[in-house]
mmCIF file as Biopython writes it, N, C-alpha, C and O atoms, coordinates in Angstrom:
data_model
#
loop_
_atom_site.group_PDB
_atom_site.id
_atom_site.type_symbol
_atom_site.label_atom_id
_atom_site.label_alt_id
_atom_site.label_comp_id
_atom_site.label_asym_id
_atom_site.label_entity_id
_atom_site.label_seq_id
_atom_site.pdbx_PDB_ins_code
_atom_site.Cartn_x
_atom_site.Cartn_y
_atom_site.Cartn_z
_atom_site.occupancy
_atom_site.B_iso_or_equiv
_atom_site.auth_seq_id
_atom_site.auth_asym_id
_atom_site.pdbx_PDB_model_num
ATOM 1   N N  . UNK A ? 1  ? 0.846   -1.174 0.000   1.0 0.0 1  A 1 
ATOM 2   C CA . UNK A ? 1  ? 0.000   0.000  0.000   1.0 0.0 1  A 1 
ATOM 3   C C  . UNK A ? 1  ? 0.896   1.243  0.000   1.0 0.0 1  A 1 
ATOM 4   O O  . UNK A ? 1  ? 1.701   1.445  0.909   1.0 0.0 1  A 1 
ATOM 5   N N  . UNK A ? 2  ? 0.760   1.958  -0.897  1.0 0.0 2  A 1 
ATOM 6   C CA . UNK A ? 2  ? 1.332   3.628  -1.336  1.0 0.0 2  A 1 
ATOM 7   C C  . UNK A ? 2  ? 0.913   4.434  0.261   1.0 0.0 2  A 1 
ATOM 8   O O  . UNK A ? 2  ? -0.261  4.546  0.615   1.0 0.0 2  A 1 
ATOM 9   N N  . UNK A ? 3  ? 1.532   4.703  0.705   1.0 0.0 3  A 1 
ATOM 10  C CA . UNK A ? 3  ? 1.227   6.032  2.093   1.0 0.0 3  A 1 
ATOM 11  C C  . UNK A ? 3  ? 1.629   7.175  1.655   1.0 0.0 3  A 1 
ATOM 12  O O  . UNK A ? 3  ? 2.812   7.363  1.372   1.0 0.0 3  A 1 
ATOM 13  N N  . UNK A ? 4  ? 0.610   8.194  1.525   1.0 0.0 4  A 1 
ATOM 14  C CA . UNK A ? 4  ? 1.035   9.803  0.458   1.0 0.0 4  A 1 
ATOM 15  C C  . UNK A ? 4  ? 0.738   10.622 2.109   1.0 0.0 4  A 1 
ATOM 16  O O  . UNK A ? 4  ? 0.111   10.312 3.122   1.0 0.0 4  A 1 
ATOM 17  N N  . UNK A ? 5  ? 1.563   11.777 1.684   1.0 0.0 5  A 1 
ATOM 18  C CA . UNK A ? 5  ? 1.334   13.163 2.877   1.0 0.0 5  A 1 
ATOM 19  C C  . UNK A ? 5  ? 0.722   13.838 1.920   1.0 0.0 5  A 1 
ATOM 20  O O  . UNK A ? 5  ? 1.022   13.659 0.740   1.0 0.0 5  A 1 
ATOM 21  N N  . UNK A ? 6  ? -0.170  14.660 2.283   1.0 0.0 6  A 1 
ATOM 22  C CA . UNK A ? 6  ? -0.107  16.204 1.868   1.0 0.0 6  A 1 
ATOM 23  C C  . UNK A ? 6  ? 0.703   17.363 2.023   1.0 0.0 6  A 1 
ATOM 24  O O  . UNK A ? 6  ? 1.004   17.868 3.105   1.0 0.0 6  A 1 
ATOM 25  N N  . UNK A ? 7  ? 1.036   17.754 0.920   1.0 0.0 7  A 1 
ATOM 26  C CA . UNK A ? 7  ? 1.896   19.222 0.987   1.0 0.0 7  A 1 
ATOM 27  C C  . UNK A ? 7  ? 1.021   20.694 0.162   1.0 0.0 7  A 1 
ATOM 28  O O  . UNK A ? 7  ? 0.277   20.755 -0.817  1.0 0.0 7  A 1 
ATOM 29  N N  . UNK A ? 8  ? 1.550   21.726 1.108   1.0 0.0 8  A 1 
ATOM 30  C CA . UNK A ? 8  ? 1.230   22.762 0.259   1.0 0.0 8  A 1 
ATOM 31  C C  . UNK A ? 8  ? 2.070   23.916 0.607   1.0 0.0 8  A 1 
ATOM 32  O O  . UNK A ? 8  ? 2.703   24.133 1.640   1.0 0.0 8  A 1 
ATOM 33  N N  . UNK A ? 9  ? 1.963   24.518 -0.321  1.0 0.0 9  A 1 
ATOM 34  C CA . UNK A ? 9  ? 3.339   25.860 -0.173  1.0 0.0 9  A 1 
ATOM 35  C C  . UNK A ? 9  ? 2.678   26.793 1.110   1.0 0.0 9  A 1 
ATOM 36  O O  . UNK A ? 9  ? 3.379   27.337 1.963   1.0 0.0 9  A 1 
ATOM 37  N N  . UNK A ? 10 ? 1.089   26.867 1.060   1.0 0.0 10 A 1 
ATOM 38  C CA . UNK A ? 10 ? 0.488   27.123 2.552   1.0 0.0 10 A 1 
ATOM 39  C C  . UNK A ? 10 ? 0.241   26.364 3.759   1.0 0.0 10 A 1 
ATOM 40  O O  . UNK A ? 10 ? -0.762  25.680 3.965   1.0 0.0 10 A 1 
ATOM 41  N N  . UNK A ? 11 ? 1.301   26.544 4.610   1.0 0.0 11 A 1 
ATOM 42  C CA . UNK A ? 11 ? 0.942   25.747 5.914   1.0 0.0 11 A 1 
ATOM 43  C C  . UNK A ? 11 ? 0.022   25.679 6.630   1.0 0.0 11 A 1 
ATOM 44  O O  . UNK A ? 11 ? -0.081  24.829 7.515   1.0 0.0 11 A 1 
ATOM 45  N N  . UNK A ? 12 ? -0.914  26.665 6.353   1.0 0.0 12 A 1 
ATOM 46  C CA . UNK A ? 12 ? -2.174  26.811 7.120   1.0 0.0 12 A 1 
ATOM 47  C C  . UNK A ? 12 ? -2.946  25.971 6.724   1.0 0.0 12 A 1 
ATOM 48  O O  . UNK A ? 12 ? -3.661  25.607 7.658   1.0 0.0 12 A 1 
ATOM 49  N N  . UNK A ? 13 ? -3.280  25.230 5.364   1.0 0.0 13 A 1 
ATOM 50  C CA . UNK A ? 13 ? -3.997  24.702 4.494   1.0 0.0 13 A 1 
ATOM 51  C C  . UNK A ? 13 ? -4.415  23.323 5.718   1.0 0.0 13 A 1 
ATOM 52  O O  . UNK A ? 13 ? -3.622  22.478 6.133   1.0 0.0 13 A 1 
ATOM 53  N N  . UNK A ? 14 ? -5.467  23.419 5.977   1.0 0.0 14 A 1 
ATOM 54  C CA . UNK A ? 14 ? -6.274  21.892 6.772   1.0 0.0 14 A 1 
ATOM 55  C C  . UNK A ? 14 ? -5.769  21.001 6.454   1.0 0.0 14 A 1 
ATOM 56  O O  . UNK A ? 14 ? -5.826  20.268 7.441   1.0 0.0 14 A 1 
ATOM 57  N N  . UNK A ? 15 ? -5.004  20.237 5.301   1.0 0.0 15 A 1 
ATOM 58  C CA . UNK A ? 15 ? -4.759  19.168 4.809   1.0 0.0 15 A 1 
ATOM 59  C C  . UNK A ? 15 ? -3.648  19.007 4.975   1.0 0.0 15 A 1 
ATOM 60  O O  . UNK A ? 15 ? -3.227  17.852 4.915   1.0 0.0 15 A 1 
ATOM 61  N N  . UNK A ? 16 ? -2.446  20.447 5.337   1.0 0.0 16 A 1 
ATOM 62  C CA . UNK A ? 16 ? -1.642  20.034 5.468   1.0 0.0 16 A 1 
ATOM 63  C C  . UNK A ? 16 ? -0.617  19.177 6.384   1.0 0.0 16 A 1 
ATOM 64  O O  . UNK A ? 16 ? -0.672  19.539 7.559   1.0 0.0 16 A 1 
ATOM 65  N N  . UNK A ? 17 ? 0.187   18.265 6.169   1.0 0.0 17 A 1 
ATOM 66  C CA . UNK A ? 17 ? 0.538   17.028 6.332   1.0 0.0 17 A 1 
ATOM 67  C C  . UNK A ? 17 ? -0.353  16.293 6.895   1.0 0.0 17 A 1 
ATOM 68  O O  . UNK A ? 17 ? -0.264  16.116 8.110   1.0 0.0 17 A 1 
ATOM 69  N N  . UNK A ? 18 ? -1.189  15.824 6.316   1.0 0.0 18 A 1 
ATOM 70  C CA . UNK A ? 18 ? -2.297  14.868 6.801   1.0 0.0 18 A 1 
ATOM 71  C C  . UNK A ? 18 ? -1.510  13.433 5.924   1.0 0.0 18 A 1 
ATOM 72  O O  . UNK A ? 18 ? -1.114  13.621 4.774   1.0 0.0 18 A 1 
ATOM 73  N N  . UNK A ? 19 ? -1.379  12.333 6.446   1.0 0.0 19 A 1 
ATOM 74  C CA . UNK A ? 19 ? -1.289  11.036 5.940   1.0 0.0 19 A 1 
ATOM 75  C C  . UNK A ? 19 ? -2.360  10.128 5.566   1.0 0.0 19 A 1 
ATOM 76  O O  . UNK A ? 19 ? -3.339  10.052 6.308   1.0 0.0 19 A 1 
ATOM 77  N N  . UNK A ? 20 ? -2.290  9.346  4.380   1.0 0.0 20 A 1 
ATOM 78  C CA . UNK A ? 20 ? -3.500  8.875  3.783   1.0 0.0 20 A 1 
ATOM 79  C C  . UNK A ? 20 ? -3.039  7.351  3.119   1.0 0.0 20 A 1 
ATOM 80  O O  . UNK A ? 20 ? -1.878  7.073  3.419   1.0 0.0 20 A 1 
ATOM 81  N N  . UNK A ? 21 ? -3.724  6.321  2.279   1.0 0.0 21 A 1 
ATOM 82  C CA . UNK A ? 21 ? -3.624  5.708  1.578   1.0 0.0 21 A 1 
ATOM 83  C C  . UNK A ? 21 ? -4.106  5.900  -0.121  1.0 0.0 21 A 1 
ATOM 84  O O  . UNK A ? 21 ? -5.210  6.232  -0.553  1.0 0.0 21 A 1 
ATOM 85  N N  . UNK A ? 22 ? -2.730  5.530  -0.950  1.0 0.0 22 A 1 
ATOM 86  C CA . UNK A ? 22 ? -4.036  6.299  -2.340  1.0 0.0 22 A 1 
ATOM 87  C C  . UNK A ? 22 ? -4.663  4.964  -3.003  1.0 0.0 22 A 1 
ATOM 88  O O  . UNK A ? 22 ? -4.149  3.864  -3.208  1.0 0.0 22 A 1 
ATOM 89  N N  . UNK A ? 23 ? -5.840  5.415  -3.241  1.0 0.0 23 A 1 
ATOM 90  C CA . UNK A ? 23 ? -6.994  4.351  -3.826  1.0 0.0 23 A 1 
ATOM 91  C C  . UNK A ? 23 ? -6.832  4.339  -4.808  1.0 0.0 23 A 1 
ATOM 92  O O  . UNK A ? 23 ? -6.789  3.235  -5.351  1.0 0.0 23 A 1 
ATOM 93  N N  . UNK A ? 24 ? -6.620  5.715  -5.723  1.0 0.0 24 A 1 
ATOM 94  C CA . UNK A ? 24 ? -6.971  5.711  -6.892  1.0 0.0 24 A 1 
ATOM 95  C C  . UNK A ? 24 ? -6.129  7.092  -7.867  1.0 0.0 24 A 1 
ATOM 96  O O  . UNK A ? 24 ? -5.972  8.210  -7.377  1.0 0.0 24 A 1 
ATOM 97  N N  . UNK A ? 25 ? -5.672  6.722  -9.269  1.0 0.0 25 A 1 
ATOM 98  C CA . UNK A ? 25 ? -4.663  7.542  -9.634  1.0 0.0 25 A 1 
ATOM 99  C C  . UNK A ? 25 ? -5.026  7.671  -11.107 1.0 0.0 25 A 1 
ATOM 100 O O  . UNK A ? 25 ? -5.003  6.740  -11.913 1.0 0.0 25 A 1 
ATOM 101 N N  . UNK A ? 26 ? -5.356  8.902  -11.359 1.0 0.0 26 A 1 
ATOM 102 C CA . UNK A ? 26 ? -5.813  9.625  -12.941 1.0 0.0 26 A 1 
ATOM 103 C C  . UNK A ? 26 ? -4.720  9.258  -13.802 1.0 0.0 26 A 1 
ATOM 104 O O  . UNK A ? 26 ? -3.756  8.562  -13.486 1.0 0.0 26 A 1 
ATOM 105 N N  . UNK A ? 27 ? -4.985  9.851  -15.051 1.0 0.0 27 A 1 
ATOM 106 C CA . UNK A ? 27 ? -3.636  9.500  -15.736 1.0 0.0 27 A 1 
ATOM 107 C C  . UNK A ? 27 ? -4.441  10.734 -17.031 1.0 0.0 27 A 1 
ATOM 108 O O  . UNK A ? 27 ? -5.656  10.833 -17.202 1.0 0.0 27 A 1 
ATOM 109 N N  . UNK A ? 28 ? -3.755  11.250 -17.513 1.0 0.0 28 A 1 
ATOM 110 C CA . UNK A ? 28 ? -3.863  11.972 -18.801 1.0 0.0 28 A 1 
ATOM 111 C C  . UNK A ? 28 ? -2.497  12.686 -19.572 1.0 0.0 28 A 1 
ATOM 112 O O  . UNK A ? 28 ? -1.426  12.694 -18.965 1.0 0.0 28 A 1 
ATOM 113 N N  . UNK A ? 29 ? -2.579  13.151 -20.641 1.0 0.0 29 A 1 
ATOM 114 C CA . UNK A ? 29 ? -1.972  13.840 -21.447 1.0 0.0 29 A 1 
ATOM 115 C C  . UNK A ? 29 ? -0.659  14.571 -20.791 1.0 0.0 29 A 1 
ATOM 116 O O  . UNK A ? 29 ? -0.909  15.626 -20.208 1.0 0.0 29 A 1 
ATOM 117 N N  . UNK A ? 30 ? 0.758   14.128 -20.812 1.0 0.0 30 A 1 
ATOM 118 C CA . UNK A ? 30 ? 1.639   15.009 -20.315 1.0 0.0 30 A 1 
ATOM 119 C C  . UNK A ? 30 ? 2.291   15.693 -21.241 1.0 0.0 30 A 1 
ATOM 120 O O  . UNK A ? 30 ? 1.605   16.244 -22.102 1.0 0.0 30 A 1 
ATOM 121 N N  . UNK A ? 31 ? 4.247   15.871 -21.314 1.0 0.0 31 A 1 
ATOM 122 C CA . UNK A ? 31 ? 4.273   16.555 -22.007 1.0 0.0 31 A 1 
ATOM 123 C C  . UNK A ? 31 ? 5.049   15.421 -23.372 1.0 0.0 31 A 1 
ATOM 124 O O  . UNK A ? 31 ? 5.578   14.329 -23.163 1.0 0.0 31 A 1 
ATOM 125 N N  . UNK A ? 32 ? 4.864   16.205 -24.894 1.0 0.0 32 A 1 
ATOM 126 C CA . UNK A ? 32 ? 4.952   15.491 -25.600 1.0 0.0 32 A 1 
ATOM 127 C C  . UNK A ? 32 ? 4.048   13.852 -25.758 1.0 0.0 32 A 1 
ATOM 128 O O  . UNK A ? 32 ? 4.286   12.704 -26.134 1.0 0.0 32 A 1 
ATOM 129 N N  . UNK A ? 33 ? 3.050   14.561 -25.264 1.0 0.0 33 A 1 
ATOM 130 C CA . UNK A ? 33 ? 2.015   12.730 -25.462 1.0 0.0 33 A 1 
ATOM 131 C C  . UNK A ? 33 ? 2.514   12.024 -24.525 1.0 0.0 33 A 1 
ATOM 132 O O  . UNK A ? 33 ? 1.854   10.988 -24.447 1.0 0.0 33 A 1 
ATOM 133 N N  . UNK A ? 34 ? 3.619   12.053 -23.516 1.0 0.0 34 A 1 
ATOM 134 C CA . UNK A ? 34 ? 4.049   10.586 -22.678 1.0 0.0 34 A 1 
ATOM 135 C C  . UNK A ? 34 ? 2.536   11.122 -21.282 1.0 0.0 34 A 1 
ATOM 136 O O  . UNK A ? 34 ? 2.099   12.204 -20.891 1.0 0.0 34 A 1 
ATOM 137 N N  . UNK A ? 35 ? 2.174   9.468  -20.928 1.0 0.0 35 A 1 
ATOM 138 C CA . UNK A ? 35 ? 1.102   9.709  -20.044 1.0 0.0 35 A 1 
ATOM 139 C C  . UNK A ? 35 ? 1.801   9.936  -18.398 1.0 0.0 35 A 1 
ATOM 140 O O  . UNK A ? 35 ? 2.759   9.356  -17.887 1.0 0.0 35 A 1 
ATOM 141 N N  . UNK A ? 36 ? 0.902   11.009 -17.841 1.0 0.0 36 A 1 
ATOM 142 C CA . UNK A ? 36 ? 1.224   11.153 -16.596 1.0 0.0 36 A 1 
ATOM 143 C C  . UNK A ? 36 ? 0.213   11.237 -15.678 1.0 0.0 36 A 1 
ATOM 144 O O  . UNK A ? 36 ? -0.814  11.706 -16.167 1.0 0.0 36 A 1 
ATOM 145 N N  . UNK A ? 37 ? 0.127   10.891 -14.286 1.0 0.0 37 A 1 
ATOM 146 C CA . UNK A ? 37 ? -0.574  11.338 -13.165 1.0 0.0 37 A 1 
ATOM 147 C C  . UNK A ? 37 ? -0.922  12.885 -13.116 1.0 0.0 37 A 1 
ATOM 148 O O  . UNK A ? 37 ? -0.170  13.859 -13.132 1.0 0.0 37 A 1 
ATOM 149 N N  . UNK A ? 38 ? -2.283  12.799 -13.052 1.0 0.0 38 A 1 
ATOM 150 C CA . UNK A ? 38 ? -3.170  13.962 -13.292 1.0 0.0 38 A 1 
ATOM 151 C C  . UNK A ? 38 ? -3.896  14.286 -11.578 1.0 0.0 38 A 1 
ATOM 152 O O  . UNK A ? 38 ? -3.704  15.259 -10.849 1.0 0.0 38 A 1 
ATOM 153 N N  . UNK A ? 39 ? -4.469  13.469 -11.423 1.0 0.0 39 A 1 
ATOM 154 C CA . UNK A ? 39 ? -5.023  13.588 -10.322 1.0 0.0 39 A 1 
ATOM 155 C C  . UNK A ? 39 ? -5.155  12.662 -9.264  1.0 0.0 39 A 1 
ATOM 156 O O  . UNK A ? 39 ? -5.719  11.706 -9.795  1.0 0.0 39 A 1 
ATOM 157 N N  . UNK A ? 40 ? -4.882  12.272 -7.573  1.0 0.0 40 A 1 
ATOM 158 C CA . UNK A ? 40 ? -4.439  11.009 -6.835  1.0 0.0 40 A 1 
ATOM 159 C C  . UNK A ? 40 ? -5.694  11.380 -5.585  1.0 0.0 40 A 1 
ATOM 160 O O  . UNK A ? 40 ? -5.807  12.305 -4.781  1.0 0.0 40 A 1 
ATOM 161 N N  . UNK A ? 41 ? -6.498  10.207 -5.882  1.0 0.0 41 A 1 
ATOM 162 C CA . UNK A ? 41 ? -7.345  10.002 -4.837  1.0 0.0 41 A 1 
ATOM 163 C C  . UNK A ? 41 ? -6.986  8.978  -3.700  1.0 0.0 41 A 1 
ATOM 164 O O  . UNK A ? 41 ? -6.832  7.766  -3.845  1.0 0.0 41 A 1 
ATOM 165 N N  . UNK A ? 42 ? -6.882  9.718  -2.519  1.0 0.0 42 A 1 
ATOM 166 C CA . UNK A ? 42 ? -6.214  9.660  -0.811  1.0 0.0 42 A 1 
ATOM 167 C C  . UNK A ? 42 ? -7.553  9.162  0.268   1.0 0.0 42 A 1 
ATOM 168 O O  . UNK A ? 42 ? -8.703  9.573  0.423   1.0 0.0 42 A 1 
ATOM 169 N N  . UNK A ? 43 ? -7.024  8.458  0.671   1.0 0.0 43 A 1 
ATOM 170 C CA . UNK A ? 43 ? -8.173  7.973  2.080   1.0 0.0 43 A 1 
ATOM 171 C C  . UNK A ? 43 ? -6.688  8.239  2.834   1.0 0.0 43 A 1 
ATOM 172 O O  . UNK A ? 43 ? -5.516  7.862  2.821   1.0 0.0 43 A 1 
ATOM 173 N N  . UNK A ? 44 ? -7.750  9.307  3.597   1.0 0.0 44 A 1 
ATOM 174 C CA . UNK A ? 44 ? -7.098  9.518  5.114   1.0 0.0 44 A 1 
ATOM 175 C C  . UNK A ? 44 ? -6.762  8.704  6.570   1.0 0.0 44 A 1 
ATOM 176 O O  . UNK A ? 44 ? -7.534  7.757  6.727   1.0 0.0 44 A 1 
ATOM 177 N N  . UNK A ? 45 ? -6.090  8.819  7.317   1.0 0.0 45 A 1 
ATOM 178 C CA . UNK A ? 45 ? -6.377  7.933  8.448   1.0 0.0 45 A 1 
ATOM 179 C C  . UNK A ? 45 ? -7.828  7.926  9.366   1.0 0.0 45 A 1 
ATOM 180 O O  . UNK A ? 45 ? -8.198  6.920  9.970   1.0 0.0 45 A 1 
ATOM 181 N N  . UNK A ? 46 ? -8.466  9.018  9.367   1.0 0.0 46 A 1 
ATOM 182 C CA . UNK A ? 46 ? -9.474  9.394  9.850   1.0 0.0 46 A 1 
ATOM 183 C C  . UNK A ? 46 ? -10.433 9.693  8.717   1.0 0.0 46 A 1 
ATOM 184 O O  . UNK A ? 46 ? -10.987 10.778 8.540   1.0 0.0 46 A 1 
ATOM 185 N N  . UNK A ? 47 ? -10.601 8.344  7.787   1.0 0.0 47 A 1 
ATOM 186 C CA . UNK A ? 47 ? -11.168 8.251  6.758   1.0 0.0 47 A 1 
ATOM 187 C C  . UNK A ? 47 ? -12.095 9.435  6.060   1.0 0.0 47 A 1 
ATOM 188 O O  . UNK A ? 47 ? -13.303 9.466  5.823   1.0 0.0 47 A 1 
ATOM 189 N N  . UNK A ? 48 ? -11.373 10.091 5.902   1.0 0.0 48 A 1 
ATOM 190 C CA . UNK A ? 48 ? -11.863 11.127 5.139   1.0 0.0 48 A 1 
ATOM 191 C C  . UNK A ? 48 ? -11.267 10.800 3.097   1.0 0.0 48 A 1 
ATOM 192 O O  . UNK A ? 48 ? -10.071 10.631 2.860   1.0 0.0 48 A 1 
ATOM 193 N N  . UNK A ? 49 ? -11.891 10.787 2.417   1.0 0.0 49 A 1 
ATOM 194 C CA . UNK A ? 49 ? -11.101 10.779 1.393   1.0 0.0 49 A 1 
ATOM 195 C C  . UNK A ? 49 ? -11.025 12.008 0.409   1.0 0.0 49 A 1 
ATOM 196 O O  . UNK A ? 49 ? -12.043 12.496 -0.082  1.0 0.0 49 A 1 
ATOM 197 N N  . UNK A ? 50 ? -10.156 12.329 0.231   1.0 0.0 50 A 1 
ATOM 198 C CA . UNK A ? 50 ? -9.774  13.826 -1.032  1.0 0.0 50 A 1 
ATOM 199 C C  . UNK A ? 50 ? -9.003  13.666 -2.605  1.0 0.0 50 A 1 
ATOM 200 O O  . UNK A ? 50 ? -8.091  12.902 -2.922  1.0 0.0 50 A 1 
ATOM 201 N N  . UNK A ? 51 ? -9.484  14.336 -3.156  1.0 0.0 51 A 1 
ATOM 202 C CA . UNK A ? 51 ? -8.234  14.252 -4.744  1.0 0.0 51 A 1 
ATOM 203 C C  . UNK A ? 51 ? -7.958  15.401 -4.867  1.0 0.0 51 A 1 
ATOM 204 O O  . UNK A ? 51 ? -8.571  16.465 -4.773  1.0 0.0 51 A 1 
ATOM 205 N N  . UNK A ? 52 ? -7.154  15.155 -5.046  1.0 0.0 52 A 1 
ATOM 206 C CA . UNK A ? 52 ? -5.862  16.673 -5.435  1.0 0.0 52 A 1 
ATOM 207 C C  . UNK A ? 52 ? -4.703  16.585 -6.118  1.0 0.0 52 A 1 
ATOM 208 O O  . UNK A ? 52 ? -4.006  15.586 -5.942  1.0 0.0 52 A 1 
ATOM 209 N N  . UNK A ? 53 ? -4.252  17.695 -7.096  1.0 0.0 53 A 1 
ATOM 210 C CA . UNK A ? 53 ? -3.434  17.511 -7.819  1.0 0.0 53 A 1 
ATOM 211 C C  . UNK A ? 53 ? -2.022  15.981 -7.867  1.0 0.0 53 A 1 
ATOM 212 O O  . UNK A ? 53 ? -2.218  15.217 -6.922  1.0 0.0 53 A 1 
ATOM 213 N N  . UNK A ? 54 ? -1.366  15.750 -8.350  1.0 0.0 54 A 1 
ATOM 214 C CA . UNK A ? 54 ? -0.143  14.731 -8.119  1.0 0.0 54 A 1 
ATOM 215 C C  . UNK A ? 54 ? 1.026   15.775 -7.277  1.0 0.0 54 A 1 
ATOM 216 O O  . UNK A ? 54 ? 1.667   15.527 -6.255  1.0 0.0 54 A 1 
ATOM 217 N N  . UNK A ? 55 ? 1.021   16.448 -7.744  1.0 0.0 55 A 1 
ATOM 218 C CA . UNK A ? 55 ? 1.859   17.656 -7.368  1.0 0.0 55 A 1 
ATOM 219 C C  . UNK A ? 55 ? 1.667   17.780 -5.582  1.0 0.0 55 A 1 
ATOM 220 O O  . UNK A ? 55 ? 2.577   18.205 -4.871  1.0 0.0 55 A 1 
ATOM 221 N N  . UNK A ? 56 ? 0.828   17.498 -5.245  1.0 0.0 56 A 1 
ATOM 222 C CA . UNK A ? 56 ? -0.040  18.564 -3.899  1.0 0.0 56 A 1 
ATOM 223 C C  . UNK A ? 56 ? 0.729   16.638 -2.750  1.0 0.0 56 A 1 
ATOM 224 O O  . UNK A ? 56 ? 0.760   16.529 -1.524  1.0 0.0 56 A 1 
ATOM 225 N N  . UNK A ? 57 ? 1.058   15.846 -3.509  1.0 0.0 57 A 1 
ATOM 226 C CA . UNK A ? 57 ? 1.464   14.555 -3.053  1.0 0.0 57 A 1 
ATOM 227 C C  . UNK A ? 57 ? 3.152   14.454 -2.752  1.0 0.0 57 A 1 
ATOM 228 O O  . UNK A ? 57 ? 4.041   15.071 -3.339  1.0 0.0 57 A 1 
ATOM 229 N N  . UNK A ? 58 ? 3.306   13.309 -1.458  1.0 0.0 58 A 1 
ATOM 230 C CA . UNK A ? 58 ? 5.210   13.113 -1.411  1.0 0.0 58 A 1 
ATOM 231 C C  . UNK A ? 58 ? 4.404   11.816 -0.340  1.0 0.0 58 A 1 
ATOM 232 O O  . UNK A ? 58 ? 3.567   11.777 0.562   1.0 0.0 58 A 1 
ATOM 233 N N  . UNK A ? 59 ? 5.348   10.783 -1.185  1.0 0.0 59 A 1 
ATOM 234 C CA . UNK A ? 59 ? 5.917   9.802  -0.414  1.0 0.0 59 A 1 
ATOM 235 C C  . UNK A ? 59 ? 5.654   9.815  1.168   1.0 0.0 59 A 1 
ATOM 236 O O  . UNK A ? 59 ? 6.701   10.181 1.703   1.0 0.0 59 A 1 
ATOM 237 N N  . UNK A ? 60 ? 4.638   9.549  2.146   1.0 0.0 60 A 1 
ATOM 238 C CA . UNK A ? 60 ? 4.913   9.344  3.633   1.0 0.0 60 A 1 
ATOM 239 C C  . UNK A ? 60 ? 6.138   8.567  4.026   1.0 0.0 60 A 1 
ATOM 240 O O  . UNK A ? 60 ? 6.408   7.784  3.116   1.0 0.0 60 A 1 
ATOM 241 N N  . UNK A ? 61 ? 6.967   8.480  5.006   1.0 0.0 61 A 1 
ATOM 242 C CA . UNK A ? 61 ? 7.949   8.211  5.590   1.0 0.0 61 A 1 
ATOM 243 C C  . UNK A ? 61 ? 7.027   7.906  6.574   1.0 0.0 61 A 1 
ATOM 244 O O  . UNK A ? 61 ? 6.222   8.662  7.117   1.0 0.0 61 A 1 
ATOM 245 N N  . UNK A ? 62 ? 7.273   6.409  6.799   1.0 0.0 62 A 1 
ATOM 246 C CA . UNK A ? 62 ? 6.580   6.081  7.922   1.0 0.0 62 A 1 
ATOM 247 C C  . UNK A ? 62 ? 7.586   5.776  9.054   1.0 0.0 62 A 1 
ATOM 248 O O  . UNK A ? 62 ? 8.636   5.139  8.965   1.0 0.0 62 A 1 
ATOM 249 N N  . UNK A ? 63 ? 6.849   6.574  10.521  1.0 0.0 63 A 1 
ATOM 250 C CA . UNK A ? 63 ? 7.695   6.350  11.607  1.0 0.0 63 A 1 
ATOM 251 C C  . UNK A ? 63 ? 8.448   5.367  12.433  1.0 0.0 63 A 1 
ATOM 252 O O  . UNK A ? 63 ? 7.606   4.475  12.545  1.0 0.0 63 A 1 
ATOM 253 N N  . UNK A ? 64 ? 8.900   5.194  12.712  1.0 0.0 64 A 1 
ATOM 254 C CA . UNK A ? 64 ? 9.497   3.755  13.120  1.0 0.0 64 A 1 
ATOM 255 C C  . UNK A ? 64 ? 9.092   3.381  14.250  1.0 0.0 64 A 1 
ATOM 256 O O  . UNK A ? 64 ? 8.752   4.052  15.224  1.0 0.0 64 A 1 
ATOM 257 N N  . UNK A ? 65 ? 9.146   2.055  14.063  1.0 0.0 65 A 1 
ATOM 258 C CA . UNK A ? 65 ? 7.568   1.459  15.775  1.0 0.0 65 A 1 
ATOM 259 C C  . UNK A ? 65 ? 9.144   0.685  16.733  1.0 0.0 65 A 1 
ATOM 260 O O  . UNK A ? 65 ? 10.004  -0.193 16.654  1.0 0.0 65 A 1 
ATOM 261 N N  . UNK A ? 66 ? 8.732   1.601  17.426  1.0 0.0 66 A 1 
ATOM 262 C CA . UNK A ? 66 ? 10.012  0.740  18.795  1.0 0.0 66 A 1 
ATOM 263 C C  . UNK A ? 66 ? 9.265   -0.292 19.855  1.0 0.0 66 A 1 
ATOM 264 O O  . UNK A ? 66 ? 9.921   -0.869 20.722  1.0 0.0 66 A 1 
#
């Protein structure tokens, strides 16, 4: 299972660093015709689910369990 954070250049933004699982991943037109991720639909831990840009996404680093 993919674990995505949220990022945004505004820290204030509600979503920001919220951790999620992604369900589901767009795909359309990049540059020169090669296909790219358009849009990444996220279930939250507190099951909320959102889509938002690919961009607005990074890799979670998950914490280490002692």
């Amino acid at each position: 299972m993919i674990r995505l954070r949220y990022v945004s250049r505004d820290h204030s933004h509600p979503l920001y660093g919220k951790v999620g699982a992604l369900i589901a991943q767009g795909g359309g037109r990049g540059k020169k015709g090669c296909k790219s991720p358009v849009n990444r639909l996220v279930r939250f831990d507190d099951g909320t689910e959102v889509v938002a840009p690919w961009g607005n996404w990074r890799l979670a680093r998950e914490e280490a369990q002692r």
